[in-house]
C-alpha positions in Angstrom: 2.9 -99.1 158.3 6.9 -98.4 159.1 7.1 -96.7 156.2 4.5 -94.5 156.8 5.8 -94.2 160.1 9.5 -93.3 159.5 8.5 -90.7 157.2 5.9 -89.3 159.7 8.5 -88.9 162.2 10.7 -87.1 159.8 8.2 -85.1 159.2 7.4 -84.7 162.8 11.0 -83.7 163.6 11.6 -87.0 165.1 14.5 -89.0 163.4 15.8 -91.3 166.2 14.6 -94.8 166.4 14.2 -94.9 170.0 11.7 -91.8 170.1 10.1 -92.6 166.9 9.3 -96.2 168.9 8.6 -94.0 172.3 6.0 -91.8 170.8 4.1 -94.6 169.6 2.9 -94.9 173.0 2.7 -91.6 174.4 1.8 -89.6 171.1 -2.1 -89.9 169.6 -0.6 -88.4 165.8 1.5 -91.3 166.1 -1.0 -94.1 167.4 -3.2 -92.9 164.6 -0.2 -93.2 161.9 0.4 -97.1 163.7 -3.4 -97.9 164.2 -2.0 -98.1 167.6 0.8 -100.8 167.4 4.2 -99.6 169.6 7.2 -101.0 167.6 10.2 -101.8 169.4 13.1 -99.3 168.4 14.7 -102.2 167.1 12.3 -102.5 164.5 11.8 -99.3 163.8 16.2 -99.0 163.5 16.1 -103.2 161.1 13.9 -101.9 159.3 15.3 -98.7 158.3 18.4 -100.0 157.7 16.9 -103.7 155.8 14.8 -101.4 153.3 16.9 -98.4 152.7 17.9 -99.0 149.2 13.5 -98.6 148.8 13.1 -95.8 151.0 15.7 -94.0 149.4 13.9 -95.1 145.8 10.5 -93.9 147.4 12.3 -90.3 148.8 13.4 -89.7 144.9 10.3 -90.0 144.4 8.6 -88.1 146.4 10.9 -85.0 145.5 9.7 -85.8 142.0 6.1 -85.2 143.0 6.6 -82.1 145.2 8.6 -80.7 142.6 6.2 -80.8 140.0 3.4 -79.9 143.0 5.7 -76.7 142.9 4.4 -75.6 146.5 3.3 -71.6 147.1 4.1 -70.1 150.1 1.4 -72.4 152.0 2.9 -75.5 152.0 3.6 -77.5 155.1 7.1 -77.7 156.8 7.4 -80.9 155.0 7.4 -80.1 152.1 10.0 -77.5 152.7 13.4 -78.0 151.0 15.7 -77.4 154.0 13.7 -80.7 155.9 13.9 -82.7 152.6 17.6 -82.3 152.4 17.8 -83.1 155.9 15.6 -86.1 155.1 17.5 -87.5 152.2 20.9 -86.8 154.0 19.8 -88.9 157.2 18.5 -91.9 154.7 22.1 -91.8 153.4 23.6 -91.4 156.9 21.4 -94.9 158.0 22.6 -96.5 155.4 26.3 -95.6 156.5 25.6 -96.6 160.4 24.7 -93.3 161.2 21.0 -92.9 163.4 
């Protein structure tokens, strides 16, 4: 689920632990993505920081996939490479201290 839900909230715009944790209670996307559990920012923050070594394995591949998915013009503003960049830059920066 945290997994799911970091990547949501990147996704979502959200990158901060605190209102990643904060729309789990106000936000129904984000109720639905944590069958309704509200993690504490300091979960949502551990855990980032305890499994980033994965996530950042996971984020590999993920580019992998969406670059041989090759999106047209109709793909989501996830899938955009400006927000995937961003993405993998602010895995890095978590792992340094940063958000």
């Amino acid at each position: 689920m945290m997994t799911a839900l970091l990547f949501y909230g990147y996704c979502q715009g959200i990158y901060s632990s605190r209102r990643i944790a904060k729309a789990c209670g106000e936000r129904a996307d984000f109720m639905a993505v944590t069958a309704l559990n509200q993690p504490d920012f300091r979960t949502v923050s551990d855990f980032r920081k305890r499994h980033l070594e994965a996530l950042e394995s996971l984020f590999v591949q993920v580019l992998r996939l969406c670059q041989k998915a090759a999106p047209g013009p109709g793909c989501t503003g996830c899938l955009r490479g400006a927000f995937l960049h961003w993405l993998w830059e602010s895995i890095r920066a978590a792992g340094a201290g940063g958000r």
